[in-house]
Every structure is written in C-alpha cells, then in structure tokens.
VEXDREN-2710 file (C-alpha; in Angstrom, 1 decimal):
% VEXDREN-2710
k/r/px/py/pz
1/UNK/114.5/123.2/98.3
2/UNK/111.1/122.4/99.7
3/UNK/107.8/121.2/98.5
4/UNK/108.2/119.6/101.9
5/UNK/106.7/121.6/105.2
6/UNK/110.7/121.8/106.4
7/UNK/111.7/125.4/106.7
8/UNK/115.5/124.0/105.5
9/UNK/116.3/123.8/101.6
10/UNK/116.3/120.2/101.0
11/UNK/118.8/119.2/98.5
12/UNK/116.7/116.5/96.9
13/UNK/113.4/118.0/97.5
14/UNK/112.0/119.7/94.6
15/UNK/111.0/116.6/94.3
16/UNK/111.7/113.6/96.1
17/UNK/107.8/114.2/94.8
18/UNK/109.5/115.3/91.3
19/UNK/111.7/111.6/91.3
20/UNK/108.4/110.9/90.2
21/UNK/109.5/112.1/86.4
22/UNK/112.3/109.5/86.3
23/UNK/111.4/107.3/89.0
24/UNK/107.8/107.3/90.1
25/UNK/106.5/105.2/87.0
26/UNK/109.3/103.0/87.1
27/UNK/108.6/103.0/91.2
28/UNK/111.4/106.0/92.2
29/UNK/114.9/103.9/91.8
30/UNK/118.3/105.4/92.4
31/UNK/121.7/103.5/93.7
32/UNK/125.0/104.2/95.8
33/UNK/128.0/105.7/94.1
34/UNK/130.9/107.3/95.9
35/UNK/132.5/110.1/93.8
36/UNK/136.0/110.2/94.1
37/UNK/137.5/113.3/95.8
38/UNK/140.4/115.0/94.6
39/UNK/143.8/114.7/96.1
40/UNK/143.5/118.6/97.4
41/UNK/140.1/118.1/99.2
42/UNK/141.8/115.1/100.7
43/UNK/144.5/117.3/101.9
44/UNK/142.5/120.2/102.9
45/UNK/140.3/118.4/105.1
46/UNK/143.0/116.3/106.9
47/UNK/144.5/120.2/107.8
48/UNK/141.4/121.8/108.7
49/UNK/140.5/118.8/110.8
50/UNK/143.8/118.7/112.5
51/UNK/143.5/122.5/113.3
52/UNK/140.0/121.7/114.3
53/UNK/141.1/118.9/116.7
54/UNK/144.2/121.2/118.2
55/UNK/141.5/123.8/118.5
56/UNK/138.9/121.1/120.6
57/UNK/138.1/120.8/124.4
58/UNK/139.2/117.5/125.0
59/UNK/135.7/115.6/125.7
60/UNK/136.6/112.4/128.1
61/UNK/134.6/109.1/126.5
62/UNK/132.8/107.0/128.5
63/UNK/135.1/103.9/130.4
64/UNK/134.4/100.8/128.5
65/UNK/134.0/98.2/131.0
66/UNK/131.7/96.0/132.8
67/UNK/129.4/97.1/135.9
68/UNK/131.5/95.7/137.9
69/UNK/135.1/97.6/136.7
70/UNK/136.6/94.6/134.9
71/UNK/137.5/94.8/131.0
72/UNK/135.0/94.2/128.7
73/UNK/136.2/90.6/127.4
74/UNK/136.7/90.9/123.5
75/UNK/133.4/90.1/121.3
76/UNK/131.1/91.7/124.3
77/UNK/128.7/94.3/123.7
78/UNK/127.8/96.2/127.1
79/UNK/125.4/97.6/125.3
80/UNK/123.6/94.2/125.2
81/UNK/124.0/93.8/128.6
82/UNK/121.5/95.4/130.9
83/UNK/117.4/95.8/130.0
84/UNK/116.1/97.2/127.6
85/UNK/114.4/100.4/127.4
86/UNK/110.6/101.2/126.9
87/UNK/109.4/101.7/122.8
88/UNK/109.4/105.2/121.9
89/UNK/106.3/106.9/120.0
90/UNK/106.8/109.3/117.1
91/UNK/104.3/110.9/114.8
92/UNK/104.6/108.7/112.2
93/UNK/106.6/105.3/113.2
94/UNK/107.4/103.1/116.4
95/UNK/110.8/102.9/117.5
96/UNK/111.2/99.1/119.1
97/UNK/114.3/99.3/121.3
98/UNK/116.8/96.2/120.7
99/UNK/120.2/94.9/121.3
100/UNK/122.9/96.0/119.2
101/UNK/123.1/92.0/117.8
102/UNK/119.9/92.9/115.9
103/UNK/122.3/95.3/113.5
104/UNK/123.2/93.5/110.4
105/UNK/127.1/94.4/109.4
106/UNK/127.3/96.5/112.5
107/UNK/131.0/94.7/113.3
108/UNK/132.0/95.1/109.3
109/UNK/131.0/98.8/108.8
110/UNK/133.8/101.2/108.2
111/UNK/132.2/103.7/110.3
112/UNK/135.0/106.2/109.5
113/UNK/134.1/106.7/106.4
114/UNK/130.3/108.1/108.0
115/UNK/131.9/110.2/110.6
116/UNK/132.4/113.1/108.1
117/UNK/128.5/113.1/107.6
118/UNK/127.8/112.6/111.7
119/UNK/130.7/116.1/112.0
120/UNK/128.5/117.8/109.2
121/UNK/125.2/117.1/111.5
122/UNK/127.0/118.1/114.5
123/UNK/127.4/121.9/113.0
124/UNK/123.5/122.1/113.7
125/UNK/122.6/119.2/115.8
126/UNK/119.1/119.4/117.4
127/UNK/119.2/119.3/121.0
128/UNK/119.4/115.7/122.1
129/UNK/122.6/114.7/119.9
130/UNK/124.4/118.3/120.6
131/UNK/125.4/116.9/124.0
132/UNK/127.5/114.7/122.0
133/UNK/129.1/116.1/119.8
134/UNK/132.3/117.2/121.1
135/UNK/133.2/113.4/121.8
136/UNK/131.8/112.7/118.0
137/UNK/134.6/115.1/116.6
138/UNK/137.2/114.0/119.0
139/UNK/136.4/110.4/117.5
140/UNK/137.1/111.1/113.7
141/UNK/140.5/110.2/114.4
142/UNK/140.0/107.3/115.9
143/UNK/139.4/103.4/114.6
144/UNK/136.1/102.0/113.4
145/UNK/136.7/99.7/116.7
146/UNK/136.9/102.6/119.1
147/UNK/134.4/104.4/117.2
148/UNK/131.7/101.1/117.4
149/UNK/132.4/101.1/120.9
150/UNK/131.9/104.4/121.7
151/UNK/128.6/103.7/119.9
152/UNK/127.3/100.9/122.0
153/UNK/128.2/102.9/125.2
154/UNK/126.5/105.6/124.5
155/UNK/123.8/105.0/122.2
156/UNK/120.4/102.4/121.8
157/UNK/119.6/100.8/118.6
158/UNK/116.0/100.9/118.1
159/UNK/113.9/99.6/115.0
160/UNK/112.0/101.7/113.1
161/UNK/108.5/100.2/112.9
162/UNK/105.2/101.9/111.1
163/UNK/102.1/102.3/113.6
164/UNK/100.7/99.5/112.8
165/UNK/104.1/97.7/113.3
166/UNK/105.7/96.8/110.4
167/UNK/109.4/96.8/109.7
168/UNK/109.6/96.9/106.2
169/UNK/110.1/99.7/104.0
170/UNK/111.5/100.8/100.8
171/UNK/114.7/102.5/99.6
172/UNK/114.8/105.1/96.9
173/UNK/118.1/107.0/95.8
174/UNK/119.0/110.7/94.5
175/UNK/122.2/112.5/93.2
176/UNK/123.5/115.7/92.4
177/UNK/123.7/115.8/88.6
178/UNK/126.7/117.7/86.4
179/UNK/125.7/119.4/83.5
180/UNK/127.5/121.2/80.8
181/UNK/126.0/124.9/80.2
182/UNK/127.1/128.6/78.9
183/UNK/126.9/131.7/80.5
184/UNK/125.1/133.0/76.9
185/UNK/122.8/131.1/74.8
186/UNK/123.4/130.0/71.3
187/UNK/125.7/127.2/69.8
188/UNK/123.5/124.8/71.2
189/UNK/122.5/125.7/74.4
190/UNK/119.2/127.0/74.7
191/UNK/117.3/125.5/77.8
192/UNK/117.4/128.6/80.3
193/UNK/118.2/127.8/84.0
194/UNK/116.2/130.7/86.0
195/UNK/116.6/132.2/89.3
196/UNK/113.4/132.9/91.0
197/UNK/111.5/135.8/89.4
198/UNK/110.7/138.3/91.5
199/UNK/107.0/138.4/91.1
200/UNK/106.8/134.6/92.5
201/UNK/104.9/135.5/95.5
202/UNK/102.2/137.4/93.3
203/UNK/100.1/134.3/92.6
204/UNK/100.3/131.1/94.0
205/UNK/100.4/128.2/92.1
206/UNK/102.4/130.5/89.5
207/UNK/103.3/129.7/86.0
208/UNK/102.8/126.0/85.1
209/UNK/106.2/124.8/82.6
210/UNK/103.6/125.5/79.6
211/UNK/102.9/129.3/80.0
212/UNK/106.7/129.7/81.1
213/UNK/107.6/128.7/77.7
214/UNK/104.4/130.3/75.8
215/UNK/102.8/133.3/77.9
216/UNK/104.6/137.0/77.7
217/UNK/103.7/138.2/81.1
218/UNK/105.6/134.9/82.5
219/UNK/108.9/135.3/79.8
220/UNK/108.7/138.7/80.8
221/UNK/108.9/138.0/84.3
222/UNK/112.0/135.7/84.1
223/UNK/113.7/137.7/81.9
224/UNK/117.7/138.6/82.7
225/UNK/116.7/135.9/85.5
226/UNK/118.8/133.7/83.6
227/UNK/121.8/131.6/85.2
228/UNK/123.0/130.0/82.3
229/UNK/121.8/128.1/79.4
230/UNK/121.9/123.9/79.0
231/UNK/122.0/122.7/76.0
232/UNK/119.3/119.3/76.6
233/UNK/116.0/120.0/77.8
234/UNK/115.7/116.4/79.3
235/UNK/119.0/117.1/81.1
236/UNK/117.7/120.5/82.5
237/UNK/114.0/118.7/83.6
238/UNK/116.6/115.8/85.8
239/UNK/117.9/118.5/87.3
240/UNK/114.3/120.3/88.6
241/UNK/113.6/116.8/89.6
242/UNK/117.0/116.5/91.5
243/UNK/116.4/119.8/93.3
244/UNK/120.3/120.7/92.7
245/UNK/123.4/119.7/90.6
246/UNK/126.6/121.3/89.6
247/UNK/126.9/122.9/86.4
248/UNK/130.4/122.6/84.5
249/UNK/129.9/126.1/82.5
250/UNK/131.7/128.4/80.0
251/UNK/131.8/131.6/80.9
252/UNK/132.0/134.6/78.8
253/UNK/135.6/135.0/78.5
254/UNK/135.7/131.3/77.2
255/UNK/137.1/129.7/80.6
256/UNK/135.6/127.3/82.3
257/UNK/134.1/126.6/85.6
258/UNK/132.1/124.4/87.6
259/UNK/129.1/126.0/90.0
260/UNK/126.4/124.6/91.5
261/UNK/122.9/125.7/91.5
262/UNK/120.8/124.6/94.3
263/UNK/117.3/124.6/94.9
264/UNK/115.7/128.2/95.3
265/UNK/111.8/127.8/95.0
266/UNK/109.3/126.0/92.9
267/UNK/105.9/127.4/90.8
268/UNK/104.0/125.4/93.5
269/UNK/102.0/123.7/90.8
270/UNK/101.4/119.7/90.7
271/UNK/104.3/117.5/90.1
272/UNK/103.4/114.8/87.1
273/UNK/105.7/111.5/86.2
274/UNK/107.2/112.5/82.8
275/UNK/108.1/108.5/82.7
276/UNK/104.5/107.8/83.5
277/UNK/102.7/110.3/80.9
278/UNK/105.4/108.4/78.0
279/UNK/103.9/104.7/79.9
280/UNK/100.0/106.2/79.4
281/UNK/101.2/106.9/75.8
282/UNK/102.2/103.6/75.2
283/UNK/105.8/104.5/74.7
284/UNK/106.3/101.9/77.1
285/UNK/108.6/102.1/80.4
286/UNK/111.7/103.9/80.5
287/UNK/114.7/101.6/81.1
288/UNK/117.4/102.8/84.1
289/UNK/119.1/105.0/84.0
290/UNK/115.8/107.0/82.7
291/UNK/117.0/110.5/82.2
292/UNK/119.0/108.1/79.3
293/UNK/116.2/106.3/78.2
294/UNK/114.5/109.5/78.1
295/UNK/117.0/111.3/75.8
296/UNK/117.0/108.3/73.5
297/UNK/113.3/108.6/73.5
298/UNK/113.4/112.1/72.6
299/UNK/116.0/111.7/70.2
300/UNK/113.4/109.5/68.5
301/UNK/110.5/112.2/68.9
302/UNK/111.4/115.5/68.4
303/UNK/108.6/116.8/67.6
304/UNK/107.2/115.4/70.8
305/UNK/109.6/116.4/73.0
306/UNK/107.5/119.5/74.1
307/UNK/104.5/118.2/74.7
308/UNK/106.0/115.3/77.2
309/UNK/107.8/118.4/79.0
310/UNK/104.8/120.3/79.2
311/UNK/103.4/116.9/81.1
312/UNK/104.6/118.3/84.6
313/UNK/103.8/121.6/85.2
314/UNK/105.9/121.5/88.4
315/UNK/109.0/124.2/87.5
316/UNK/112.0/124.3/89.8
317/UNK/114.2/127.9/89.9
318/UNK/117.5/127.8/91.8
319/UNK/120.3/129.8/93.3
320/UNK/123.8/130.1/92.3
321/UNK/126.3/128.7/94.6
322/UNK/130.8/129.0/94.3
323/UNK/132.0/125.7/94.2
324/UNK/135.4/125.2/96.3
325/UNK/137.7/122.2/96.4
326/UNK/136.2/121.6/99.4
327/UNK/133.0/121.7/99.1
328/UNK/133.2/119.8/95.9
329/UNK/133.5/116.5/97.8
330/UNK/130.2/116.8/99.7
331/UNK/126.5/117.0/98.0
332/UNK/124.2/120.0/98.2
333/UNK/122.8/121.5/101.4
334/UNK/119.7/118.7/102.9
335/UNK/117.1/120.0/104.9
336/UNK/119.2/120.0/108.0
337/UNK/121.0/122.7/106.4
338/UNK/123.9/120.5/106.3
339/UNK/126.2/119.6/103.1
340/UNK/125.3/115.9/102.1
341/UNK/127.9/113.3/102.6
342/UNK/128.1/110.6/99.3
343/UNK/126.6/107.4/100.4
344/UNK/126.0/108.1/103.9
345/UNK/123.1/110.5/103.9
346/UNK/119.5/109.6/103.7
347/UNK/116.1/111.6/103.2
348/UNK/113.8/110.7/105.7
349/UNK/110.6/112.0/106.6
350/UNK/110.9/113.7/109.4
351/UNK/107.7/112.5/111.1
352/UNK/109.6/109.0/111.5
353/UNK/113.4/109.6/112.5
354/UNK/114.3/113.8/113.1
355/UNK/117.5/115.2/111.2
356/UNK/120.2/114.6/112.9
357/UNK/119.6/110.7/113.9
358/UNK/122.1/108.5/113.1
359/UNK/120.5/105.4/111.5
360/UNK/121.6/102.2/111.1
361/UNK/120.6/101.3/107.3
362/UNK/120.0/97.5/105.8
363/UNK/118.7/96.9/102.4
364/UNK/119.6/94.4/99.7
365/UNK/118.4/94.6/95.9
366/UNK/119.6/94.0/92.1
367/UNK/121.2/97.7/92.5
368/UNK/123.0/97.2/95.8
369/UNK/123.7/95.5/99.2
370/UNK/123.7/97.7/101.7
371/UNK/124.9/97.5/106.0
372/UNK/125.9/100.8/107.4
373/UNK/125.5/103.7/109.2
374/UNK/124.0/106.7/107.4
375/UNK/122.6/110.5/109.1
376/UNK/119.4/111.0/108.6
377/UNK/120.5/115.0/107.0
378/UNK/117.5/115.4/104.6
379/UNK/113.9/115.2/103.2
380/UNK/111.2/115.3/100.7
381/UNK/107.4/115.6/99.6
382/UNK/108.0/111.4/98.1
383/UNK/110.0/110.4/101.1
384/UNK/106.4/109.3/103.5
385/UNK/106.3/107.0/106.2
386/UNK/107.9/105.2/109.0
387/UNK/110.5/102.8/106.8
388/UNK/111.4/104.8/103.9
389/UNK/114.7/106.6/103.3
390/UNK/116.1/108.4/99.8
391/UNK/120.2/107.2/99.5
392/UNK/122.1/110.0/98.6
393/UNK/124.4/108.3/96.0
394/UNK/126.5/111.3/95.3
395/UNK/127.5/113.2/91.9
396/UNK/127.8/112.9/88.2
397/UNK/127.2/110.0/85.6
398/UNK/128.2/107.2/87.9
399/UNK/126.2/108.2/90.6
400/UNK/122.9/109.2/88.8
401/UNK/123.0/105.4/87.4
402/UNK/123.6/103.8/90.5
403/UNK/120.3/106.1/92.1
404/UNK/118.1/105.8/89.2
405/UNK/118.3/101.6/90.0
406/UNK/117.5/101.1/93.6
407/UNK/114.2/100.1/94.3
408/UNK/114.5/97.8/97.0
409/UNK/113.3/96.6/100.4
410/UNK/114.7/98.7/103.8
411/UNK/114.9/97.9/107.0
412/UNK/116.2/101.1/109.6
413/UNK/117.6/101.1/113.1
414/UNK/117.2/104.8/114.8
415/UNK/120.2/105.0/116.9
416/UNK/119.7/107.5/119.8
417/UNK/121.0/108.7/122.7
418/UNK/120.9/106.7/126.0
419/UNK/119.2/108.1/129.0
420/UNK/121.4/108.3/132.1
END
C-alpha cells in the first residue's frame, strides 16, 4: 500500500504518513495488543506445520560449545566470547556491533511466540537470511532456550545508531481495524469503500477527498467501483489512514461475513492531520484512542463533519481480499509481502534495517514496556530514520487502543547474520 518508494504493498502504509490524522497531532501513538486466535487456526497451523516439518530437509544446527570442544557451562554466551566485528554502514543508520549482554530481556523473551513472524519472512527472505532459513523452520518446534542459543551462534547483535550516532528513537503503533459494512447502501450505511477507478493513472495527483464527494467526472469515475458501504465516515477515514482492515459485512442474502480490504492505491495528493486541522480550530487535542475522540467530536458537530473530512485530501482505494481461518490470525500483507504477525512486526524504514532483519526491540512508555524480538516485515512514508519503528499491535478494538497510545522512546538491536 505505498506512498513509500517500496515496490511491496505495505500494510500500514497509506499512511504511516496518514497516522498523521489520528496520530500526527497528538505525535503518531499506537500500542501492543495480541488478538486472540481461534481454536481452529490454532489447530490448523499445528497440522500444516507438522506436515511442513515431515516435509523438511533436516538442516544440522551449529554445535554449541566452546573453541576448544568442551560444553558451554550454563549462563555463557559464546557469542560474547571472541572480538567483535567492525560497525557496519547503511544509508540511513550505523549499526555498532555488541555483545549479546547489551540486549535488555534477551534471557526472558518467549522467542516462540516471534518465530511464526521470522517463518513468514523466511517465505521471501532477501538473500543474506535465506541461507538460514531451513534451520529457522526446523527450530519452531523447539524451546525459547534452544531457539536463544541458536541465536547467539549464529547471529551478532548490533545497535542501530543514526549517522551522527545516536541511539535513541521513537516507537509508533498501527492495527488492522474491523468495521461493520453492507454489501448495499442504505439503512445507515452510506460511506462507500472504492476499489481503484480505472482512470487513476490519467492524472496524477487525482481527485483530492473534496471533488470525490462533489465533482461528476470523479463520482462518475468510481461508480460500480464500490466494495461495500460503512456506515461512519470517521470509521471509514481510520481505515484510509490504516492502509487495511477487515470488514465484518452483510451481504445481500442477509448472511454475514468477514473480508478484508487491503491497501490498493492512493489519489497521490498530500496527506493532512485530521487531529491537527480540529487542534488549529481550537477544538483542542483529540484524547487516545482518537478515531473515538473523533466520533464523539463529530457527534457534537454534525454539521462540521464534512468540512474536517475534506481537511486531507489524501484518499486511499483498496482491494478485496477472502479471509480464512488461517489467515485470520495474522495482519495484512507488510511491504515484504509477508502477512504481519500481532506484536512481533515492525515498520521500519528500509534505509536503516532491510525487511527481513530480525530486530531486537526495547522501549518503555505509559502505553507499554516492551523487550523482544520483532521482524522488521514492513514500512511507511512516517516511518524515517535510523531508530524508528511502527509496532504492529494487531486487530480490532483492543488493538487500535493499545496503537493509538504508544508514543514512546526506542532503542533497536539489528540482529544479522555472522560472517564465517
């Protein structure tokens, strides 16, 4: 979904610029929030591991001892043994190599629980992590222990550091959003969700939201490009600025169904802050969670309710998507081109740590204390700089009010591939 220059959809792109609406006035917040997945997914990915597994080249992992053949003694990092190697230069960050001590939580992480996300990266890994990833899906089944020890033999920690060398960053969050809709629009549900006209590539910007809502030529362009119709227009405006979300619809038989629409294109005009144009009316600051806030705000100014719209001309179109048990229990395609994984993916910008990285992630805030490993599986035009990274939190209501509260300071730890 990119206003980024990544060729992949990125599942929170549209606007990692567009957080901005909810986020950018009140400084881009979002939390951490597992959804729970359903007892079939659960069951369905044990068997089509298992099957995946029986199905595997057996990949032998590393021997875990000292130089010198004898055990490693418990509480000993070999990885913190030996020197370290030289920094490493990237477009946009410093990566300062360290020992694996410098990790905070690194012995307390459940890394099982980020080995679903590091299998998902491995089904388009670039080509320094591909080498390992036969001996990352022979590991799902394994402990967190053997897991963190297969880690330190095989990988080095290095901390991500901007150019001019600092280590401090900032942590942002996103989610995938569920909203009810109709396949028909009436009884309340009259906010169109549009697939991308086919006249899109005719002028560049294209329609800004006004003339999508006022000019014929543009109404004319979009119309029977309808997906369904949403029934809140704030609702439908969180979901541009998501990039995706799932939409729990009725169809026209009257049965129900839950899709997800994923990020297709944009109009390519500017992205403005909704929750800034209300500040610079003196409406104040929105209060987390803001696409709340904002209803409530709208529920109190009806007859303003256009007008802030109309604020950001940026308009988002999207693409249908089936919705199996499955897939239900990840997030939207990042721009890796990888399903997201709930609390252990991050958007990154790719000038600072490439997809595929696995990063070790440390931030502490009022919205949550985070240690762990995360994959660096997606992007976005907001997400800038050496130590900044977008937490995907996951979907629905408990999620989006988890990710519109982090705001907090970030510290990351590339963790790559050691040269033998």
């Amino acid at each position: 979904m990119n206003t980024s220059s990544s060729s992949a959809p990125s599942a929170s792109s549209n606007s990692k610029a567009m957080i901005g609406s909810w986020k950018a006035a009140a400084s881009l917040k979002r939390p951490r929030g597992l959804s729970p997945l359903r007892p079939s997914w659960r069951k369905a990915s044990i068997i089509a591991i298992a099957a995946f597994l029986a199905a595997c080249t057996s990949v032998p992992l590393p021997p875990m001892s000292t130089p010198g053949g004898a055990p490693v003694p418990a509480g000993v990092r070999p990885g913190d043994a030996g020197p370290l190697p030289p920094p490493r230069l990237l477009q946009k960050s410093r990566w300062v190599p360290v020992q694996w001590s410098e990790l905070p939580g690194f012995e307390e992480d459940s890394l099982f629980e980020a080995w679903n996300a590091w299998i998902k990266s491995c089904e388009r890994p670039g080509p320094v992590f591909a080498p390992l990833c036969g001996e990352v899906r022979r590991l799902s089944i394994a402990s967190s222990q053997e897991q963190r020890a297969w880690m330190v033999a095989r990988l080095q920690p290095y901390r991500v550091e901007s150019l001019q060398g600092s280590a401090e960053g900032l942590l942002t969050s996103y989610y995938e959003p569920v909203l009810r809709a109709s396949r028909r629009p009436g009884s309340g549900y009259e906010v169109p969700v549009y697939r991308t006209p086919a006249t899109l590539g005719s002028r560049k910007p294209w329609f800004s939201r006004q003339e999508i809502d006022t000019l014929p030529e543009a109404r004319s362009a979009l119309r029977g490009r309808e997906i369904a119709w949403v029934d809140d227009p704030v609702e439908v405006m969180s979901l541009h600025i998501q990039g995706s979300g799932r939409l729990n619809i009725t169809e026209l038989d009257g049965s129900q169904r839950v899709v997800r629409v994923a990020y297709a294109g944009s109009n390519e005009q500017p992205f403005r802050s909704v929750t800034q144009w209300l500040l610079d009316q003196g409406e104040g600051k929105m209060v987390a969670p803001w696409v709340e806030s904002t209803k409530a705000w709208a529920f109190r100014n009806p007859q303003r309710v256009q007008q802030m719209l109309w604020s950001n001309p940026r308009y988002t179109f999207f693409q249908e998507q089936p919705l199996s048990d499955f897939d239900a229990g990840f997030g939207p395609k990042g721009a890796q081109g990888v399903p997201l994984t709930p609390g252990r993916s991050i958007a990154v910008d790719p000038g600072s740590i490439p997809y595929g990285t696995p990063v070790w992630l440390a931030s502490r805030g009022a919205a949550a204390s985070l240690q762990k490993l995360v994959l660096a599986q997606d992007t976005g035009s907001a997400i800038v700089g050496a130590v900044r990274a977008d937490y995907f939190a996951g979907t629905g209501i408990d999620a989006g009010q988890l990710a519109s509260r982090v705001n907090q300071p970030l510290r990351l730890w590339a963790l790559w591939p050691k040269q033998h």
